[in-house]
C-alpha positions, -999 to 999 in steps of 0.1 A, spaced: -31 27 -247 -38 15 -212 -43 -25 -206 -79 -35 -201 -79 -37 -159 -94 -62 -143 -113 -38 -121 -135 -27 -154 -147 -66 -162 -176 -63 -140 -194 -40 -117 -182 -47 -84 -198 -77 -71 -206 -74 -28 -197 -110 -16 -199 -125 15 -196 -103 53 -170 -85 63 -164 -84 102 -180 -42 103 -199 -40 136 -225 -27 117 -230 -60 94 -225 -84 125 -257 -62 144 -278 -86 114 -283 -116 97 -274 -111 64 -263 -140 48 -280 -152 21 -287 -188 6 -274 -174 -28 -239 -169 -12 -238 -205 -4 -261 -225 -26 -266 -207 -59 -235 -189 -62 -200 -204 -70 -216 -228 -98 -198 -215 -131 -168 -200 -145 -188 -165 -148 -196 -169 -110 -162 -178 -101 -146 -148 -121 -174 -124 -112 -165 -131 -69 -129 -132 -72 -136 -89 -83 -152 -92 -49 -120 -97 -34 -103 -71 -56 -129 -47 -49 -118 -46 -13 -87 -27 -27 -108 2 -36 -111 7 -1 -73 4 5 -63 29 -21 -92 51 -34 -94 72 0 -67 63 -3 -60 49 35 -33 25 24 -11 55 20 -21 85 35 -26 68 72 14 55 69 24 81 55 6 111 74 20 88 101 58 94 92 86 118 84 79 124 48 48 142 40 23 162 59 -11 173 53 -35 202 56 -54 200 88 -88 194 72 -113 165 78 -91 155 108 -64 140 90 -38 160 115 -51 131 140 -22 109 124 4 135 124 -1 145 152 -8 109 172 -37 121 184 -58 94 169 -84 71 195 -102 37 200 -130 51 189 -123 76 156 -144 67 134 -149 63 95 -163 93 77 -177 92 41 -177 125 20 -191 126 -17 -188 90 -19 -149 90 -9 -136 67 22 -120 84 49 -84 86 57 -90 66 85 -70 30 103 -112 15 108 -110 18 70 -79 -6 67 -96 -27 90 -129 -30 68 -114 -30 38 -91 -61 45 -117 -80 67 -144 -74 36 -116 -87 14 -106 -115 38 -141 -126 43 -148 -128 -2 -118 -145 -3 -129 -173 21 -157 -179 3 -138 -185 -31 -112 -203 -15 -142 -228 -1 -165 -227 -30 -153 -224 -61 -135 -258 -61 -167 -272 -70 -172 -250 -101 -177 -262 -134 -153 -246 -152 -115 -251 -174 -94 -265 -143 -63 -244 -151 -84 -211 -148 -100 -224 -117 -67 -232 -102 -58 -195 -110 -84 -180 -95 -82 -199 -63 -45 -187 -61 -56 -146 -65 -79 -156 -35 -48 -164 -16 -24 -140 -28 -52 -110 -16 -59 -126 15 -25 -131 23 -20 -95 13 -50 -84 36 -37 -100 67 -4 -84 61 -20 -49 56 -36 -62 84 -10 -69 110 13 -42 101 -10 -16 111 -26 -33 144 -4 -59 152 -20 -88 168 -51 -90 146 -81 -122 142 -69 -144 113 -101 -154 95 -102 -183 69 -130 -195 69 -168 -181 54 -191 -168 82 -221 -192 78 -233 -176 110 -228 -147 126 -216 -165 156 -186 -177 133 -180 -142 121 -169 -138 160 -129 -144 162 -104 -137 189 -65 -119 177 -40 -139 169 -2 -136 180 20 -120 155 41 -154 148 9 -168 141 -2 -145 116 32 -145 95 27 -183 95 -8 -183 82 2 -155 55 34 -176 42 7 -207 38 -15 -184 15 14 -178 -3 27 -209 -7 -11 -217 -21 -10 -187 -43 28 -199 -58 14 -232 -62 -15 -222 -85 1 -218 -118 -3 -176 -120 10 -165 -155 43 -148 -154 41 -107 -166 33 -93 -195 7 -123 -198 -12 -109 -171 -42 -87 -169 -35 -55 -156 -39 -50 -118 -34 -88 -112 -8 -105 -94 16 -124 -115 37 -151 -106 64 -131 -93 46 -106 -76 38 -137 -51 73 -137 -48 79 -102 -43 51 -102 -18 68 -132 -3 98 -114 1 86 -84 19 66 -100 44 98 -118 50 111 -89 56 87 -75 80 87 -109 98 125 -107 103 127 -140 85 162 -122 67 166 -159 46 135 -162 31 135 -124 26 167 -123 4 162 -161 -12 120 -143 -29 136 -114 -34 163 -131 -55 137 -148 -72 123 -121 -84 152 -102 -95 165 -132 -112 137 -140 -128 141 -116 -162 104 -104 -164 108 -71 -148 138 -44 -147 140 -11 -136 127 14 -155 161 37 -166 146 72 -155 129 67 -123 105 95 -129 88 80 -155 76 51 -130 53 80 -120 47 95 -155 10 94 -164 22 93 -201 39 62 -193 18 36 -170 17 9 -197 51 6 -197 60 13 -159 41 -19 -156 83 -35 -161 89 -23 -129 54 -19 -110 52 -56 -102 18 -48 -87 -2 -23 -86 -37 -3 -78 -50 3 -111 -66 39 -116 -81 47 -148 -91 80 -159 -130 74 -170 -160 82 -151 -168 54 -131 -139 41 -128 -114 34 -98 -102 60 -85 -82 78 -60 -79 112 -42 -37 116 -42 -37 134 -77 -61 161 -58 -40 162 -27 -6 162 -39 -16 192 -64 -13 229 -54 -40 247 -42 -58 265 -67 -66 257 -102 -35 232 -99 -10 245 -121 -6 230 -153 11 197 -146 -5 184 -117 -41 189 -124 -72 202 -136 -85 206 -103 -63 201 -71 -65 210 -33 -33 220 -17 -35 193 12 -3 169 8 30 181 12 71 170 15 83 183 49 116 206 39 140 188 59 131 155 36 138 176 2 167 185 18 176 156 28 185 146 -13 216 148 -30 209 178 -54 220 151 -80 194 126 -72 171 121 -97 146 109 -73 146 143 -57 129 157 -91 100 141 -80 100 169 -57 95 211 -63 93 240 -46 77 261 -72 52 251 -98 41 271 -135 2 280 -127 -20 276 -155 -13 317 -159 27 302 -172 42 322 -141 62 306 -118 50 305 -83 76 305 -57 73 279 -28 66 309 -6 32 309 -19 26 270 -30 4 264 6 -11 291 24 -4 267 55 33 270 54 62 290 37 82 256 32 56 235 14 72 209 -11 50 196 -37 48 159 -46 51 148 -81 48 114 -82 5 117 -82 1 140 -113 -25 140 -137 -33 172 -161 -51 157 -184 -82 136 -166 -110 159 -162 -122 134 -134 -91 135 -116 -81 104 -117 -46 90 -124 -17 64 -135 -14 37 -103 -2 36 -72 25 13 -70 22 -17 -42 54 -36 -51 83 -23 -73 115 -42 -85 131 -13 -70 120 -29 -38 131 -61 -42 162 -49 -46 167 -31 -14 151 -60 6 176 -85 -11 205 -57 5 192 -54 35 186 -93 42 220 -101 25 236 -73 53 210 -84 82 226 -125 74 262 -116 64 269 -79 67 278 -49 41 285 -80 14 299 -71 -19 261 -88 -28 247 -63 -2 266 -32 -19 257 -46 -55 214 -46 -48 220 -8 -32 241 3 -59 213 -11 -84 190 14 -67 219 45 -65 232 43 -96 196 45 -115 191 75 -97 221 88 -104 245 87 -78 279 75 -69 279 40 -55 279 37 -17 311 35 -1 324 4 12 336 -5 45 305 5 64 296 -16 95 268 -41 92 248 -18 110 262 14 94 249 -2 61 216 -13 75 209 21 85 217 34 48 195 10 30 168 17 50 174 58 43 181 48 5 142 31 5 129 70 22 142 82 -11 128 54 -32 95 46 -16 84 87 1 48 90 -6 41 53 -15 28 39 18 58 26 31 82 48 51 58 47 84 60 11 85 106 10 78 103 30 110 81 7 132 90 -28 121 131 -12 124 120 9 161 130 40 143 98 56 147 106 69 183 142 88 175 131 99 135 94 113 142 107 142 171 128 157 140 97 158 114 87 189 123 80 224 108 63 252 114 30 238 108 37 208 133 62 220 155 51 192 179 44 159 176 44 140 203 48 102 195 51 72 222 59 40 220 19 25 218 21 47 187 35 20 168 5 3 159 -33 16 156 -57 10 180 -83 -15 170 -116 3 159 -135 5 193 -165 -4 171 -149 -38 163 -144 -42 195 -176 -38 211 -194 -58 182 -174 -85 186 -170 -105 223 -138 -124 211 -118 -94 203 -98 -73 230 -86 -40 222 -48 -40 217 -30 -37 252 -14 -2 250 -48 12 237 -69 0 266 
């Protein structure tokens, strides 16, 4: 039985502005923002889904995945709707965001809307609802979510654009919605400060969470990875730690079923945080169960209905130990709903190599919908802690203990000591490809490490033979929309 999410409570409530060019072209705030709202605990509870609802943007295109990982050396897609743009780096200033059936676009504007709308209905909880009426420990709570997603929306932020506005305060004006970019230092610091806020608040430690919000620890373990990102290696291994030492999550023993649909409630042990997807109709949703599916009638255990437009390059599936559990979340051949095996020559009528992705199945839903996408994993922490503890000391028997965690669960030897700090560096981050592929994350191992230049040139097939990335390729450009809308923002240097 899945755990009542949070994102069924309420409809989704539209709170505050975000910084769209489109909403700063208007007046549009309202005296019921400001003077009406914000009074009780229903109020409170009913704009703090505001800020969650932000997320739908993130992950029901889903942009928070497919632009990273379109982006890397993982997974490719079907050239439809433009999304060879990011794959190919051929993406502009001025793409913009499409909207099909209701769906968001796989687009970088829509990781800038999303977080700014989320950004913006967090500021307004963060400044209002201290004034509530309401049970003080509950109040404190939600005032902590509020900075735990807004912290989470300036990283999502920053990691795609790089210099970026920090916003946190409301827009009582339009002329306040108007905010320059701040330098990347200066982002990490304001990020860490709505962290320490969120840690401060009191969150309930897992299982005595609702589903889909951020416990205690998962303000750690979002502590820990921005640490990472920042290059702030102490902090990194010291939240990480934290985490792992805290006894409320452990790794699930078979790593596929993290990813079973079967098995979500109980994945929950090692998906520290997560998008929740629901199979109902409405519900939240997201497109990767569709994508990730053959094309066809889907075979029978990835979907009813699938599309054919998401697939492993060759060279990553062979890039596995055969003996790597991990690797079965891979296939080159799928049973169609006929029971005969199709070969991989025929899986994608785009390429002879295509390698299906299991980690997004979903037979069952007739609406397509699926288990979660994973945002932070204990498997993660555990591979940040080894690659702080080598970055600080080197290839430490700590450091080969935290990658051997990881190994060993997927069923391989333990890595070999002796390896040079950066020897080992270079295998943790190839040990998180394995891990994280498909998740979101591999595009931005390769940027923050300046991998992205020397791996990209090999991910190639015969689909994408080319693909010509520079160094201004490792962030997006800011929307030109944004740009134009707003007179304190300048597009980022390399774009211009």
């Amino acid at each position: 039985m899945k755990f009542k999410s949070l994102y069924k409570l309420v409809p989704m409530v539209l709170l505050g502005v975000g910084l769209t060019s489109c909403e700063l072209e208007e007046t549009v705030y309202s005296s019921i923002f400001t003077d009406n709202f914000y009074k009780t605990a229903s109020d409170a509870e009913k704009g703090l889904i505001g800020v969650y609802d932000a997320m739908g943007g993130l992950y029901g295109g889903p942009a928070g995945t497919l632009v990273p990982d379109f982006s890397a050396d993982q997974v490719y897609p079907r050239a439809v709707v433009g999304r060879n743009t990011l794959t190919l780096f051929t993406v502009e200033p001025t793409y913009t965001t499409q909207r099909s059936a209701g769906r968001t676009n796989e687009s970088p504007q829509q990781i800038w809307i999303s977080c700014y709308s989320g950004i913006e209905k967090a500021n307004w909880m963060i400044a209002k609802v201290p004034d509530a009426t309401m049970d003080q420990t509950r109040k404190k709570q939600i005032i902590g979510e509020a900075y735990f997603l807004r912290a989470f929306y300036h990283w999502m932020l920053t990691k795609n654009f790089g210099e970026i506005p920090v916003k946190i305060q409301p827009s009582t004006s339009e002329l306040e919605a108007y905010v320059g970019k701040s330098p990347i230092a200066e982002v990490y610091q304001q990020i860490y400060s709505d962290l320490d806020q969120a840690a401060a608040a009191g969150l309930p430690s897992f299982p005595s969470i609702e589903a889909g919000r951020p416990s205690n620890e998962a303000v750690q373990a979002l502590y820990a990875k921005v640490a990472l990102y920042n290059e702030d290696w102490a902090k990194a291994l010291e939240k990480a730690e934290v985490v792992i030492n805290s006894g409320k999550y452990s790794l699930m023993p078979n790593v596929q079923d993290v990813f079973d649909y079967q098995k979500e409630d109980a994945a929950r042990i090692e998906n520290i945080w997560a998008y929740e997807a629901d199979p109902i109709s409405p519900g939240t949703s997201h497109q990767l169960v569709g994508l990730t599916g053959p094309s066809g009638s889907g075979g029978v255990e990835y979907a009813r209905t699938s599309f054919g437009s998401m697939f492993a390059y060759m060279s990553f599936f062979n890039s596995f130990d055969p003996a790597d559990e991990r690797r079965q979340l891979l296939d080159t051949t799928y049973r169609n709903r006929a029971g005969a095996m199709v070969p991989q020559r025929n899986i994608t009528p785009i390429t002879p190599e295509g390698v299906l992705i299991r980690k997004y199945r979903d037979p069952i839903s007739t609406t397509g919908l699926i288990p979660n996408i994973p945002i932070l994993r204990l498997a993660d922490m555990y591979l940040i802690a080894a690659e702080a503890e080598a970055r600080l000391n080197g290839g430490t028997a700590k450091a080969y203990g935290y990658i051997n965690t990881i190994r060993n669960r997927a069923d391989l030897p333990d890595l070999t000591s002796g390896l040079g700090k950066d020897a080992f560096i270079d295998a943790v981050i190839q040990e998180r490809s394995w891990e994280f592929f498909a998740e979101g994350d591999r595009w931005y191992d390769l940027t923050r490490t300046g991998k992205f230049l020397t791996v990209i040139p090999q991910a190639t097939n015969s689909v994408y033979p080319s693909r010509p990335v520079t160094p201004k390729n490792k962030f997006f450009p800011i929307p030109q929309d944004e740009v134009n809308a707003n007179p304190e923002l300048t597009q980022n240097p390399d774009w211009q």
